[in-house]
PAZA-784510 format. One record per residue: x, y, z of N, C-alpha, C in turn. Coordinates in pm, 1 decimal, always signed. Layout:
<nodes>
n.c1, n.c2, n.c3, ca.c1, ca.c2, ca.c3, c.c1, c.c2, c.c3
X, Y, Z, X, Y, Z, X, Y, Z $
...
</nodes>
This chain:
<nodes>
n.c1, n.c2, n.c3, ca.c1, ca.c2, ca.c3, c.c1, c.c2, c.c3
+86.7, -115.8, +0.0, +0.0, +0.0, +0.0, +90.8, +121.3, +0.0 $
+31.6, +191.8, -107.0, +151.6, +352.0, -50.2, +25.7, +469.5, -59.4 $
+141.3, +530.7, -35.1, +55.2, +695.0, -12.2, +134.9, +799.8, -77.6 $
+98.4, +832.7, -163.7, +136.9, +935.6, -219.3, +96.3, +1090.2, -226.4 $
+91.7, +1209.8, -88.7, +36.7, +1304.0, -89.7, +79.4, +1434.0, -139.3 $
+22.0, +1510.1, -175.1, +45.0, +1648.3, -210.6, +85.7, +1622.5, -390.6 $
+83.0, +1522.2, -441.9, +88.6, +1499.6, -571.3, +13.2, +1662.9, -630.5 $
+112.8, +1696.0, -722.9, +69.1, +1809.2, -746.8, +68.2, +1794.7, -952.7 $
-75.9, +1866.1, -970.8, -86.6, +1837.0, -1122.5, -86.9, +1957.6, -1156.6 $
+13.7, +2026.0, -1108.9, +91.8, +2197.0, -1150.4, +76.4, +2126.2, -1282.8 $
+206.1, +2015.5, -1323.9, +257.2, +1991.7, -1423.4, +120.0, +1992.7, -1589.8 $
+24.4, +1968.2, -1501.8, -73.7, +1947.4, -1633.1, -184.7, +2068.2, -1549.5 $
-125.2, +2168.1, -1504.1, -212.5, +2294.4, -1512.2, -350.6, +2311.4, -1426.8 $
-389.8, +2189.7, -1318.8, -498.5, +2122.4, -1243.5, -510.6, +2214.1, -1096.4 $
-362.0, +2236.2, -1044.8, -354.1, +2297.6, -884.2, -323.8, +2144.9, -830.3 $
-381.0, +2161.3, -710.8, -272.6, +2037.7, -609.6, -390.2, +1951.7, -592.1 $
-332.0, +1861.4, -620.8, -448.1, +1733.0, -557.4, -399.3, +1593.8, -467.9 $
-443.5, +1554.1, -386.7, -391.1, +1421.2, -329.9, -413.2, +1330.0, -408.4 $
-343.5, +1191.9, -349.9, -423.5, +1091.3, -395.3, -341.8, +951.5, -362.9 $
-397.9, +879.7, -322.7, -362.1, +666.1, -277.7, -368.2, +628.8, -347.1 $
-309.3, +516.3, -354.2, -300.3, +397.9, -401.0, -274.8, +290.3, -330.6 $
-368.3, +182.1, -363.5, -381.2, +63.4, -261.6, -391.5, -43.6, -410.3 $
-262.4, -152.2, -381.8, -244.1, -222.2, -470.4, -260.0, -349.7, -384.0 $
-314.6, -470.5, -409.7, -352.3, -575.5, -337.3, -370.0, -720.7, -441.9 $
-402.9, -833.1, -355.3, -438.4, -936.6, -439.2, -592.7, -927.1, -510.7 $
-598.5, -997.5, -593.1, -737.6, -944.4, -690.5, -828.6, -1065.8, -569.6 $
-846.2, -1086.6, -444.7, -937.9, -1169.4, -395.3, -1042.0, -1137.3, -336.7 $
-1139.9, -1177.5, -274.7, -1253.0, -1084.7, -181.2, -1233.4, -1111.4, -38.3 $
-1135.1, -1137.5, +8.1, -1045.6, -1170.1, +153.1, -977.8, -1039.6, +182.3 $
-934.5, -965.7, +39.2, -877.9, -833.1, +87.0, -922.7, -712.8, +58.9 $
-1080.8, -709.0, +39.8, -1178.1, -600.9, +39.7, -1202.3, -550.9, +129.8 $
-1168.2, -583.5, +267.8, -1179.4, -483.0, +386.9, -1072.9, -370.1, +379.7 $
-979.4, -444.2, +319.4, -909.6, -308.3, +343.1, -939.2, -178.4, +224.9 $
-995.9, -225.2, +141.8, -974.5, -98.5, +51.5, -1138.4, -8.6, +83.2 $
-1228.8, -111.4, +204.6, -1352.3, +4.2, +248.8, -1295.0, +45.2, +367.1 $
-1208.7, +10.6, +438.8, -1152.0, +61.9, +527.1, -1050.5, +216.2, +481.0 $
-1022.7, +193.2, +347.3, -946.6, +284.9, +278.5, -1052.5, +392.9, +259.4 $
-1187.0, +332.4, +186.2, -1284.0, +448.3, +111.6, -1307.8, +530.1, +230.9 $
-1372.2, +458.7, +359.7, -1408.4, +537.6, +471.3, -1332.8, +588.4, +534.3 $
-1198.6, +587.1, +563.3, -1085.2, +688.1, +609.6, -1091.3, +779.2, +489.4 $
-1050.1, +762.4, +409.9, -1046.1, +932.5, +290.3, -1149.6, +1005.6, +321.3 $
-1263.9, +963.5, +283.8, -1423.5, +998.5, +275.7, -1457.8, +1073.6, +376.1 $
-1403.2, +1022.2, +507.3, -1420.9, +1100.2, +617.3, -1327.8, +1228.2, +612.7 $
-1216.0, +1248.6, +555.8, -1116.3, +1348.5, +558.5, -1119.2, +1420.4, +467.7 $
-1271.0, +1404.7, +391.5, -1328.6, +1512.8, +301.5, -1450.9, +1537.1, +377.3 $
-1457.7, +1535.4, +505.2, -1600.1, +1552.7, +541.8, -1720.8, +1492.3, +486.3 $
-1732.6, +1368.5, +457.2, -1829.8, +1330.9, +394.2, -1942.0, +1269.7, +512.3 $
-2068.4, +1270.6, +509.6, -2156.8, +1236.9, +613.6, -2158.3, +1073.0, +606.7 $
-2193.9, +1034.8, +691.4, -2192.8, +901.5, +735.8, -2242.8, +818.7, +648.2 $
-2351.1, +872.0, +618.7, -2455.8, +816.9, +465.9, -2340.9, +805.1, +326.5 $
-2309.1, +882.2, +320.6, -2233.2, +912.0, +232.1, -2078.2, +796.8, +213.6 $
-2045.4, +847.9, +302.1, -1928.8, +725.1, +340.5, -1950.8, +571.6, +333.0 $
-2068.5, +509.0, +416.0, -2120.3, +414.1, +355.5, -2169.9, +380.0, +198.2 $
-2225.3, +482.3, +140.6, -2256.1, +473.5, +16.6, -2137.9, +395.9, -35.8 $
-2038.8, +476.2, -69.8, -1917.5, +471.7, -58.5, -1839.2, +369.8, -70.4 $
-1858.2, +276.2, +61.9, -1809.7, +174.5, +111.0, -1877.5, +69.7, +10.2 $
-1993.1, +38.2, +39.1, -2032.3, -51.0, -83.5, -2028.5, -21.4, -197.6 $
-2033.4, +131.8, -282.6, -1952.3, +113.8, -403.9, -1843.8, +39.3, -444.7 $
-1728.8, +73.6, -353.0, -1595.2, +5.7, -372.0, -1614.1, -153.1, -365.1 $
-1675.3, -208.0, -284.4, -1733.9, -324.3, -248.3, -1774.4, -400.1, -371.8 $
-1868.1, -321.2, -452.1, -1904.1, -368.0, -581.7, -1853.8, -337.7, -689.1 $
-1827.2, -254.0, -730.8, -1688.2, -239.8, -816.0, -1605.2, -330.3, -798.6 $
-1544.0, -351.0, -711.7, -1476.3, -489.2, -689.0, -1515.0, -614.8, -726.0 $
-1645.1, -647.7, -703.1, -1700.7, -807.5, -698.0, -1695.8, -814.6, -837.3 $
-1735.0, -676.2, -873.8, -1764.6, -743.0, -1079.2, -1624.1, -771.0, -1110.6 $
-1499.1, -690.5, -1066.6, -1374.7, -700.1, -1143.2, -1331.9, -865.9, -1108.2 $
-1379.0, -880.0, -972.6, -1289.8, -1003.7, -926.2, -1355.3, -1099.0, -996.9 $
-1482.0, -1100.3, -1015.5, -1536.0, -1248.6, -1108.7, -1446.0, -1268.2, -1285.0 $
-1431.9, -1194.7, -1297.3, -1330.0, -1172.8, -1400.8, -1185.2, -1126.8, -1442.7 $
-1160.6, -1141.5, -1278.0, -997.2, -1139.6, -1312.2, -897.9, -1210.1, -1339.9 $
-803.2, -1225.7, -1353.1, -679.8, -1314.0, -1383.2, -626.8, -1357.6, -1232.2 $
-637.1, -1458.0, -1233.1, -596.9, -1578.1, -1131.7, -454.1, -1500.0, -1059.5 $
-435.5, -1433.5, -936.1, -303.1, -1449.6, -872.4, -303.7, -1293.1, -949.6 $
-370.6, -1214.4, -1006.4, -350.8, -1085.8, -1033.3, -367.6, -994.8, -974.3 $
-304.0, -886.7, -918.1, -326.0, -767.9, -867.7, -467.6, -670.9, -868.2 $
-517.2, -625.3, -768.7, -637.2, -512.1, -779.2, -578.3, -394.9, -737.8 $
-583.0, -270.9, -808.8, -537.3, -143.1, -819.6, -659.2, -85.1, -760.8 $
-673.0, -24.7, -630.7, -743.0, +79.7, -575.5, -700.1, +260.3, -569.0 $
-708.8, +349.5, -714.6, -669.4, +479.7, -726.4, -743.0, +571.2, -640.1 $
-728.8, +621.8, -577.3, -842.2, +758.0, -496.1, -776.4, +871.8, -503.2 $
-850.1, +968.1, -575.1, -785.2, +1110.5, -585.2, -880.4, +1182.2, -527.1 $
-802.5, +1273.2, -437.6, -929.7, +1368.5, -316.7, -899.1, +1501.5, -377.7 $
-997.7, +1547.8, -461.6, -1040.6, +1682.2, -529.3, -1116.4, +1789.5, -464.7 $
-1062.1, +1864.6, -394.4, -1176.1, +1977.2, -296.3, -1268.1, +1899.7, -229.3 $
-1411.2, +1864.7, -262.2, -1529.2, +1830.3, -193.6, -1540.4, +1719.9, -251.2 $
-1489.8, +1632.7, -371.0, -1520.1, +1520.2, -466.9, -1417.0, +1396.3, -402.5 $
-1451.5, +1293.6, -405.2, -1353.4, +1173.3, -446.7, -1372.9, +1105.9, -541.6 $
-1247.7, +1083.1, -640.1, -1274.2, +980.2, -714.8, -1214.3, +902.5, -726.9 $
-1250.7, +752.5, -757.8, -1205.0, +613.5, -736.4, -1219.1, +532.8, -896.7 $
-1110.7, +507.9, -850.7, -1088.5, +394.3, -1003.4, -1031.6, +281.9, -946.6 $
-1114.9, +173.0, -980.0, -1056.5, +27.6, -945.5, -1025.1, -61.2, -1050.1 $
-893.4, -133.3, -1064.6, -846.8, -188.8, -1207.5, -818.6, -280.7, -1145.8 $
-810.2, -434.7, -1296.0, -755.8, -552.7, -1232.7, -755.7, -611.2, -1394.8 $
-655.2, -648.6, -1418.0, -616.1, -727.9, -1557.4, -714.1, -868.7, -1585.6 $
-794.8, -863.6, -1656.2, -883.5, -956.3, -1646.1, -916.7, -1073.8, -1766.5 $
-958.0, -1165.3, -1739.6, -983.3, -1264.9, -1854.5, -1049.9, -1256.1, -2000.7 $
-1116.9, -1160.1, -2006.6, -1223.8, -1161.5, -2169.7, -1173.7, -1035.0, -2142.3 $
-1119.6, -918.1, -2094.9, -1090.2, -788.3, -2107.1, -1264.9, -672.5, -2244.4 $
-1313.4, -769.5, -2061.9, -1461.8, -670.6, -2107.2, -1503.5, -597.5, -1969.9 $
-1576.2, -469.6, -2021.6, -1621.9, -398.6, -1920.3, -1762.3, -461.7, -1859.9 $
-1776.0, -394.2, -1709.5, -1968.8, -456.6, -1699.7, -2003.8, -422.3, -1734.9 $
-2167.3, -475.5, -1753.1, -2254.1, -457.8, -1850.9, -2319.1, -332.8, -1749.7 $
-2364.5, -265.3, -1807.0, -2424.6, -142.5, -1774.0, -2624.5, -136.1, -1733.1 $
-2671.3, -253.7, -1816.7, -2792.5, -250.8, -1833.0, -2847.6, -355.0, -1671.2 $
-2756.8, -389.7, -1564.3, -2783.3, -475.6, -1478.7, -2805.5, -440.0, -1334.2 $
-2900.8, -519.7, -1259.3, -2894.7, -455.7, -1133.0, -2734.2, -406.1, -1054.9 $
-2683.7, -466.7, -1058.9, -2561.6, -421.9, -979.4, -2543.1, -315.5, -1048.4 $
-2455.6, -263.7, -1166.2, -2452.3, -138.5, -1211.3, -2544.2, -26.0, -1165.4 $
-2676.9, -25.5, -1176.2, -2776.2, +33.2, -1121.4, -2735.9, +48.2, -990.5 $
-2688.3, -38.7, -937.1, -2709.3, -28.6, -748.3, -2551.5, +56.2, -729.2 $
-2483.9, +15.3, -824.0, -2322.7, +99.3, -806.9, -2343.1, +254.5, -869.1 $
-2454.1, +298.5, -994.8, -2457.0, +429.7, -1001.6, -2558.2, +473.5, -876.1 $
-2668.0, +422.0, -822.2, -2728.0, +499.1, -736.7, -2622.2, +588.7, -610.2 $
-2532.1, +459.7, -592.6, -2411.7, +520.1, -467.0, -2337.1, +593.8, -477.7 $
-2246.9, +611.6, -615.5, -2165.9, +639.5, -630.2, -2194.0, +779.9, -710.4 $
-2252.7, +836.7, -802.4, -2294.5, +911.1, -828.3, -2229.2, +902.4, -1008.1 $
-2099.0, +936.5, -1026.1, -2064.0, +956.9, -1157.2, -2011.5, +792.9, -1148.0 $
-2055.3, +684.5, -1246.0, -1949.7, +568.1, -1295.9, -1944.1, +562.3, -1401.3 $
-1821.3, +521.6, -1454.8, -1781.8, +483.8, -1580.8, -1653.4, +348.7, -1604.5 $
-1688.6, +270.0, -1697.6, -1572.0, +137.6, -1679.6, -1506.2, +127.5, -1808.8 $
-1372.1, +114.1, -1860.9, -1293.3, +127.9, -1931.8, -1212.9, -22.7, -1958.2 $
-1197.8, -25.1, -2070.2, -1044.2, -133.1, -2070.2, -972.2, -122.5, -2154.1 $
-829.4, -146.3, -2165.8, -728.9, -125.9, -2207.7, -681.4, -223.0, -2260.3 $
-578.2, -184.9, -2382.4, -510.4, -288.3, -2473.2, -443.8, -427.1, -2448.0 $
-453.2, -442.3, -2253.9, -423.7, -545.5, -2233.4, -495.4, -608.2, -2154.1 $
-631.4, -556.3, -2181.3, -751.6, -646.7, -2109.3, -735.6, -550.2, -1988.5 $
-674.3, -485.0, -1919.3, -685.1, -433.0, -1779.2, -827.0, -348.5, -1769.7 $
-907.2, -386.4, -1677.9, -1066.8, -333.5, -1703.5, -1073.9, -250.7, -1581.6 $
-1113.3, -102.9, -1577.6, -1113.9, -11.5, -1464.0, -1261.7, +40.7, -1463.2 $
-1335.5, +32.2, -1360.4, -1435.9, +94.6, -1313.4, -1423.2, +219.0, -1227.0 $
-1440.9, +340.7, -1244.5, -1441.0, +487.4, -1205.9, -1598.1, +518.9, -1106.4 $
-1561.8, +599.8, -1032.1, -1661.2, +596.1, -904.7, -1662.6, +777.6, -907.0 $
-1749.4, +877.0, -902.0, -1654.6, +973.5, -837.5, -1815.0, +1027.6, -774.4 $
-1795.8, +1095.9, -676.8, -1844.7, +1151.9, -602.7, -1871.4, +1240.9, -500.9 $
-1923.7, +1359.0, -509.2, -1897.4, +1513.5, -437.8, -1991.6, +1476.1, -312.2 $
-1907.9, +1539.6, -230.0, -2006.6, +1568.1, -86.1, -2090.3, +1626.4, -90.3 $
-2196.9, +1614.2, -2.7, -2328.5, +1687.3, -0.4, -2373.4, +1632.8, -136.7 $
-2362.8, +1581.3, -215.0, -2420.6, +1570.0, -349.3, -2547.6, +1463.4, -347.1 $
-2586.2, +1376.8, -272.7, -2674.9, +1322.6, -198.9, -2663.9, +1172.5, -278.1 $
-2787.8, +1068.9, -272.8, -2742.1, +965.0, -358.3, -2768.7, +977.6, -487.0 $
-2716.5, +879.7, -596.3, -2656.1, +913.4, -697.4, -2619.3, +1025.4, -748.9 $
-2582.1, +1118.7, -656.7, -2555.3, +1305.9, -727.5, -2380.1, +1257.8, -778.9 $
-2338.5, +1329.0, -870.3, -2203.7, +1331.4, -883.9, -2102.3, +1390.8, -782.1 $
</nodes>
Protein backbone atom coordinates (compact mmCIF):
# COMPACT_ATOMS: atom_id res chain seq x y z
CA UNK A 1 0.00 0.00 0.00
CA UNK A 2 1.52 3.52 -0.50
CA UNK A 3 0.55 6.95 -0.12
CA UNK A 4 1.37 9.36 -2.19
CA UNK A 5 0.37 13.04 -0.90
CA UNK A 6 0.45 16.48 -2.11
CA UNK A 7 0.89 15.00 -5.71
CA UNK A 8 0.69 18.09 -7.47
CA UNK A 9 -0.87 18.37 -11.23
CA UNK A 10 0.92 21.97 -11.50
CA UNK A 11 2.57 19.92 -14.23
CA UNK A 12 -0.74 19.47 -16.33
CA UNK A 13 -2.12 22.94 -15.12
CA UNK A 14 -4.98 21.22 -12.44
CA UNK A 15 -3.54 22.98 -8.84
CA UNK A 16 -2.73 20.38 -6.10
CA UNK A 17 -4.48 17.33 -5.57
CA UNK A 18 -3.91 14.21 -3.30
CA UNK A 19 -4.23 10.91 -3.95
CA UNK A 20 -3.62 6.66 -2.78
CA UNK A 21 -3.00 3.98 -4.01
CA UNK A 22 -3.81 0.63 -2.62
CA UNK A 23 -2.44 -2.22 -4.70
CA UNK A 24 -3.52 -5.76 -3.37
CA UNK A 25 -4.38 -9.37 -4.39
CA UNK A 26 -7.38 -9.44 -6.91
CA UNK A 27 -9.38 -11.69 -3.95
CA UNK A 28 -12.53 -10.85 -1.81
CA UNK A 29 -10.46 -11.70 1.53
CA UNK A 30 -8.78 -8.33 0.87
CA UNK A 31 -11.78 -6.01 0.40
CA UNK A 32 -11.79 -4.83 3.87
CA UNK A 33 -9.10 -3.08 3.43
CA UNK A 34 -9.75 -0.99 0.51
CA UNK A 35 -13.52 0.04 2.49
CA UNK A 36 -11.52 0.62 5.27
CA UNK A 37 -9.47 2.85 2.79
CA UNK A 38 -12.84 4.48 1.12
CA UNK A 39 -14.08 5.38 4.71
CA UNK A 40 -10.85 6.88 6.10
CA UNK A 41 -10.46 9.32 2.90
CA UNK A 42 -14.23 9.99 2.76
CA UNK A 43 -14.21 11.00 6.17
CA UNK A 44 -11.16 13.49 5.59
CA UNK A 45 -13.29 15.13 3.02
CA UNK A 46 -16.00 15.53 5.42
CA UNK A 47 -18.30 13.31 3.94
CA UNK A 48 -21.57 12.37 6.14
CA UNK A 49 -21.93 9.01 7.36
CA UNK A 50 -24.56 8.17 4.66
CA UNK A 51 -22.33 9.12 2.32
CA UNK A 52 -19.29 7.25 3.41
CA UNK A 53 -21.20 4.14 3.56
CA UNK A 54 -22.56 4.73 0.17
CA UNK A 55 -19.18 4.72 -0.59
CA UNK A 56 -18.10 1.74 1.11
CA UNK A 57 -20.32 -0.51 -0.84
CA UNK A 58 -19.52 1.14 -4.04
CA UNK A 59 -15.95 0.06 -3.72
CA UNK A 60 -17.34 -3.24 -2.48
CA UNK A 61 -19.04 -3.68 -5.82
CA UNK A 62 -16.88 -2.40 -8.16
CA UNK A 63 -14.76 -4.89 -6.89
CA UNK A 64 -17.01 -8.07 -6.98
CA UNK A 65 -17.65 -7.43 -10.79
CA UNK A 66 -13.75 -7.00 -11.43
CA UNK A 67 -12.90 -10.04 -9.26
CA UNK A 68 -15.36 -12.49 -11.09
CA UNK A 69 -13.30 -11.73 -14.01
CA UNK A 70 -9.97 -11.40 -13.12
CA UNK A 71 -6.80 -13.14 -13.83
CA UNK A 72 -5.97 -15.78 -11.32
CA UNK A 73 -3.03 -14.50 -8.72
CA UNK A 74 -3.51 -10.86 -10.33
CA UNK A 75 -3.26 -7.68 -8.68
CA UNK A 76 -6.37 -5.12 -7.79
CA UNK A 77 -5.37 -1.43 -8.20
CA UNK A 78 -7.43 0.80 -5.76
CA UNK A 79 -6.69 4.80 -7.26
CA UNK A 80 -8.42 7.58 -4.96
CA UNK A 81 -7.85 11.11 -5.85
CA UNK A 82 -9.30 13.69 -3.17
CA UNK A 83 -10.41 16.82 -5.29
CA UNK A 84 -11.76 19.77 -2.96
CA UNK A 85 -15.29 18.30 -1.94
CA UNK A 86 -15.20 15.20 -4.67
CA UNK A 87 -13.53 11.73 -4.47
CA UNK A 88 -12.74 9.80 -7.15
CA UNK A 89 -12.05 6.13 -7.36
CA UNK A 90 -10.88 3.94 -10.03
CA UNK A 91 -10.56 0.28 -9.46
CA UNK A 92 -8.47 -1.89 -12.08
CA UNK A 93 -7.56 -5.53 -12.33
CA UNK A 94 -6.16 -7.28 -15.57
CA UNK A 95 -8.83 -9.56 -16.46
CA UNK A 96 -9.83 -12.65 -18.54
CA UNK A 97 -12.24 -11.61 -21.70
CA UNK A 98 -10.90 -7.88 -21.07
CA UNK A 99 -14.62 -6.71 -21.07
CA UNK A 100 -16.22 -3.99 -19.20
CA UNK A 101 -19.69 -4.57 -17.00
CA UNK A 102 -22.54 -4.58 -18.51
CA UNK A 103 -24.25 -1.43 -17.74
CA UNK A 104 -27.92 -2.51 -18.33
CA UNK A 105 -27.83 -4.76 -14.79
CA UNK A 106 -28.95 -4.56 -11.33
CA UNK A 107 -25.62 -4.22 -9.79
CA UNK A 108 -24.52 -1.39 -12.11
CA UNK A 109 -27.76 0.33 -11.21
CA UNK A 110 -27.09 -0.29 -7.48
CA UNK A 111 -23.23 0.99 -8.07
CA UNK A 112 -24.57 4.30 -10.02
CA UNK A 113 -27.28 4.99 -7.37
CA UNK A 114 -24.12 5.20 -4.67
CA UNK A 115 -21.66 6.40 -6.30
CA UNK A 116 -22.94 9.11 -8.28
CA UNK A 117 -20.64 9.57 -11.57
CA UNK A 118 -19.50 5.68 -12.96
CA UNK A 119 -17.82 4.84 -15.81
CA UNK A 120 -15.72 1.38 -16.80
CA UNK A 121 -12.93 1.28 -19.32
CA UNK A 122 -10.44 -1.33 -20.70
CA UNK A 123 -7.29 -1.26 -22.08
CA UNK A 124 -5.10 -2.88 -24.73
CA UNK A 125 -4.24 -5.45 -22.33
CA UNK A 126 -7.52 -6.47 -21.09
CA UNK A 127 -6.85 -4.33 -17.79
CA UNK A 128 -10.67 -3.34 -17.03
CA UNK A 129 -11.14 -0.12 -14.64
CA UNK A 130 -14.36 0.95 -13.13
CA UNK A 131 -14.41 4.87 -12.06
CA UNK A 132 -16.61 5.96 -9.05
CA UNK A 133 -16.55 9.74 -8.37
CA UNK A 134 -18.45 11.52 -6.03
CA UNK A 135 -18.97 15.13 -4.38
CA UNK A 136 -20.07 15.68 -0.86
CA UNK A 137 -23.29 16.87 0.00
CA UNK A 138 -24.21 15.70 -3.49
CA UNK A 139 -26.75 13.23 -1.99
CA UNK A 140 -27.42 9.65 -3.58
CA UNK A 141 -26.56 9.13 -6.97
CA UNK A 142 -25.55 13.06 -7.27
CA UNK A 143 -22.04 13.31 -8.84
Amino acid sequence: MSQRSAHTADEAGAGQQDFVEVRLPAAGAYLSVLRTATAGLAARLDFTLDEIEDLRIAVDEACAMLLGQAVPGSVLSCVFHLVGDALQITVSAPTTDGHTPARDTFAWTVLSALAGEVDATVDENSVVSISLHKKRGGGPGAP
